[in-house]
N, C-alpha and C positions, 0 to 999 in steps of 0.2 A: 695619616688621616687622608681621606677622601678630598681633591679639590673642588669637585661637585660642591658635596656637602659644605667646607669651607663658602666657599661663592655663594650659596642660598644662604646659610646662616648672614655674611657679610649684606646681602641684600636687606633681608631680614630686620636686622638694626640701621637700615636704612643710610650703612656707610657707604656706597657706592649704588650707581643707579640699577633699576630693574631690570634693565636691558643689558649690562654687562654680561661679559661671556669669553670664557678662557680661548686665550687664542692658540698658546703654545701650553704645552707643560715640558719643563725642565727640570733636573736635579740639580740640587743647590747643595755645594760640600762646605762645612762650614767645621774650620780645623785651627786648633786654639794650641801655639807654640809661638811665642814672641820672638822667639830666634830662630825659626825655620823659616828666614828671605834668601837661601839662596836659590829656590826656585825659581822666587821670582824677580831678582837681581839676574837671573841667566834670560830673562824674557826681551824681547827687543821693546825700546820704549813705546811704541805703535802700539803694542800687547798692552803693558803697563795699565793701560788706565782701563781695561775690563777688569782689573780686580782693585777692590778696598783693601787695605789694611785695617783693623781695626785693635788700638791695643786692649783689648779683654782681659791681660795676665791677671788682673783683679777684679772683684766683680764692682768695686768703685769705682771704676776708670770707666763702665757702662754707664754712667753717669754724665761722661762729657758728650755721650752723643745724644742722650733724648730730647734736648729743644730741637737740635736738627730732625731728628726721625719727627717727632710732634708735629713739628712746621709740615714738615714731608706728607706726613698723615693722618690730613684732616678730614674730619667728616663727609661723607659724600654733599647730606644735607646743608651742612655750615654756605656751602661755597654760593646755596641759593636760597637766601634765606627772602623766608614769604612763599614759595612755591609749594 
């Protein structure tokens, strides 16, 4: 999908302000194998903390992260309310 498009639609519902504007675009690899850490067990601990672990092996266990993402990502508008 288009990040453009993403960004206007996210303006749009008014979750982030009108003035937002992509600074970087990145690829983001997103790779579901609960036992494939020794990549990242060979990383120096300084590395370590550019990546999450996340355990996914179930789709239950997405469960334990949504109050944290929630918290993470609240409405643009929420944060000023009356505006």
């Amino acid at each position: 999908m288009d990040p453009e498009a993403i960004l206007k639609d996210m303006k749009q519902k008014n979750l982030i302000d009108f003035s937002a504007y992509i600074l970087q675009r990145d690829v983001y690899i997103y790779e579901q194998f609960p036992y494939n850490m020794g990549w990242y067990n060979q990383l120096p601990k300084s590395m370590q903390g550019h990546f999450e672990i996340l355990d996914t092996a179930a789709f239950g266990n997405i469960s334990r992260y949504l109050s944290r993402w929630e918290a993470a990502m609240v409405p643009y508008h929420s944060l000023f309310p009356g505006e």
